[in-house]
C-alpha positions, 0 to 999 in steps of 0.5 A: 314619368321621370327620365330617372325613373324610366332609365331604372324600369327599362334598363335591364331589358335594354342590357338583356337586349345588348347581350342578345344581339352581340352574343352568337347566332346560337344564343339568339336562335334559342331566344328568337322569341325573347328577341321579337318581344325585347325589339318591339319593346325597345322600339317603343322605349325610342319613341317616348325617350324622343317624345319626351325630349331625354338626353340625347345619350339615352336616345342614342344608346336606345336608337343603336340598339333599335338599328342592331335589332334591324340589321338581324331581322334584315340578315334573317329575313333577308332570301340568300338568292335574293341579289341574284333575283334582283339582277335577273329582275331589274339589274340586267334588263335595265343595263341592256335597256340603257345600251338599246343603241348600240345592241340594236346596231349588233343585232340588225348587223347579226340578223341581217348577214345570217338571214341574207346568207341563209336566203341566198344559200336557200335559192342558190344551194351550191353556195354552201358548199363553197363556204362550208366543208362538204364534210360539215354540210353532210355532218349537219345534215346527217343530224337532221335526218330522221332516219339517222341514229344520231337524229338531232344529236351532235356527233359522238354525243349519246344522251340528253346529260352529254348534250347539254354538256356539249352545249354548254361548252360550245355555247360559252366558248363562242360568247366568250370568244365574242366578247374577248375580242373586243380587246382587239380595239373591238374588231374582234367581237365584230369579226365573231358576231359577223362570223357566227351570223354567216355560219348558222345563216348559212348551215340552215339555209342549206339544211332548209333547201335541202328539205329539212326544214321541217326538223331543222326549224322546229329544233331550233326556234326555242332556244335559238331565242336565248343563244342568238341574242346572247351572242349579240349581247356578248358582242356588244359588250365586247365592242363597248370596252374597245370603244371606250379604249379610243372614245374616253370622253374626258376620261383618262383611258383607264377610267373609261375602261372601267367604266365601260367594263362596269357596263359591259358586266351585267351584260356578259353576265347575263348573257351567260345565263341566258346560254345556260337556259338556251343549253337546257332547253337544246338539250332536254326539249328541242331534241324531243322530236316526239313532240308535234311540231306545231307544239315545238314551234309554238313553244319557240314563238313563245320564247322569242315573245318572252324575251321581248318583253323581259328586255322591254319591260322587265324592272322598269318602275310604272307611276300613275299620272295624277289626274290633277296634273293639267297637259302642260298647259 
């Protein structure tokens, strides 16, 4: 076949084409048809015009109609949550993954002061009382009684729907707080995380010496596994944008800003998310005392497993070993 007389056979279907893809998203919804059958066409018209080595122009024309028609299949195909489903499934576990240093270093220092003052409150039961409020103490440990009426409910709230607002907007407030603390040269999210850790070790020590154990525990397991860390994560962020405004490694102290802020983003976003499950399950399932504790506490475990193994090996990328390839040797 002759250049000629290929451009004569096909160009009428390569013009129908150009209209329907440049047209509205009208036109091409009604022509959805017509338009797979003009695509698989035009595709196969760009495979002969190279094999037979025609004019570069023809190849050129055929070849941007070809990538017009993948730009509309992509966009249609395409799930309008699917960034969101990437940052959860790669984005997000590989950031925090690539900040394993310092997260570690926030979450020793948070786990170790809350378990410490939760220790040393257990075996002396007075030292909560001179840390804390009397006031609180008795607030905290009317929500654990379950003979009160507002039994694992916070104070002046009702229902689950009240809850979980509550939740929210404490859990927010306090990451939030952490991570914008780091404005101040980075003490400030290490004041906070140091702070939180001291409190929550210190009420539930309390609440554990004072026999409520049993409520308290199972009450908090589940979504303590997604609220705790997301305090330390959103410590960490705030530490890493007052690092970076001292430590700029050769870096003006703007760029080293934004770059610490393109790192601490993912983070702190994820991190909030991660709050806003953790209010979920604190509202409509760690509250559900009708539920056995041994249930409860197994679903807390299961939690805490989850999240680690999504930060150890969610979006990692596994290849096989060629067993061809010698050990080194």
């Amino acid at each position: 076949m002759t250049e000629q007389s290929f451009i004569q056979r096909r160009s009428n279907i390569w013009n129908e084409f150009s209209v329907l893809v440049r047209g509205n998203k009208q036109d091409l919804k009604k022509g959805a048809i017509q338009f797979v059958k003009r695509y698989r066409e035009i595709t196969q018209d760009l495979n002969t015009a190279k094999a037979n080595a025609y004019d570069p122009v023809l190849i050129e024309r055929l070849n941007a109609l070809v990538n017009e028609g993948n730009q509309i299949l992509y966009s249609q195909h395409t799930l309008p949550f699917k960034p969101f489903i990437n940052f959860l499934l790669k984005t997000f576990p590989q950031k925090v993954r690539s900040q394993w240093k310092g997260i570690l270093a926030s979450a020793l220092l948070f786990y170790g002061i809350m378990f410490l003052f939760g220790l040393m409150c257990v075996h002396f039961p007075d030292m909560s009382g001179d840390l804390i409020s009397k006031n609180e103490l008795d607030s905290m440990e009317r929500m654990y009684n379950p003979n009160n009426y507002n039994y694992l409910k916070p104070h002046s709230v009702s229902g689950e729907a009240d809850m979980f607002g509550y939740y929210i907007y404490n859990n927010i407030s306090i990451a939030f707080r952490t991570f914008a603390g780091g404005i101040f040269a980075g003490i400030g999210s290490l004041f906070f995380l140091c702070f939180n850790a001291g409190i929550i070790g210190i009420i539930g020590g309390h609440l554990i010496g004072a026999g409520y154990a049993n409520t308290f525990i199972p009450f908090v397991i589940a979504h303590g596994a997604f609220e705790l860390n997301a305090i330390v994560f959103s410590a960490h962020a705030g530490l890493l944008l007052g690092y970076s405004f001292f430590v700029t490694k050769g870096l003006s102290r703007s760029a080293s800003i934004k770059k610490a802020g393109q790192d601490a983003f993912p983070i702190i976003a994820g991190s909030a998310l991660m709050l806003v499950l953790a209010a979920v399950i604190e509202a409509f399932w760690s509250s559900n005392y009708d539920m056995p504790i041994q249930v409860r506490i197994g679903a807390g475990i299961v939690c805490w497993v989850f999240v680690l193994f999504y930060f150890l090996f969610a979006g990692r990328t596994f290849t096989k070993k060629n067993p061809r390839q010698g050990n080194g040797s």
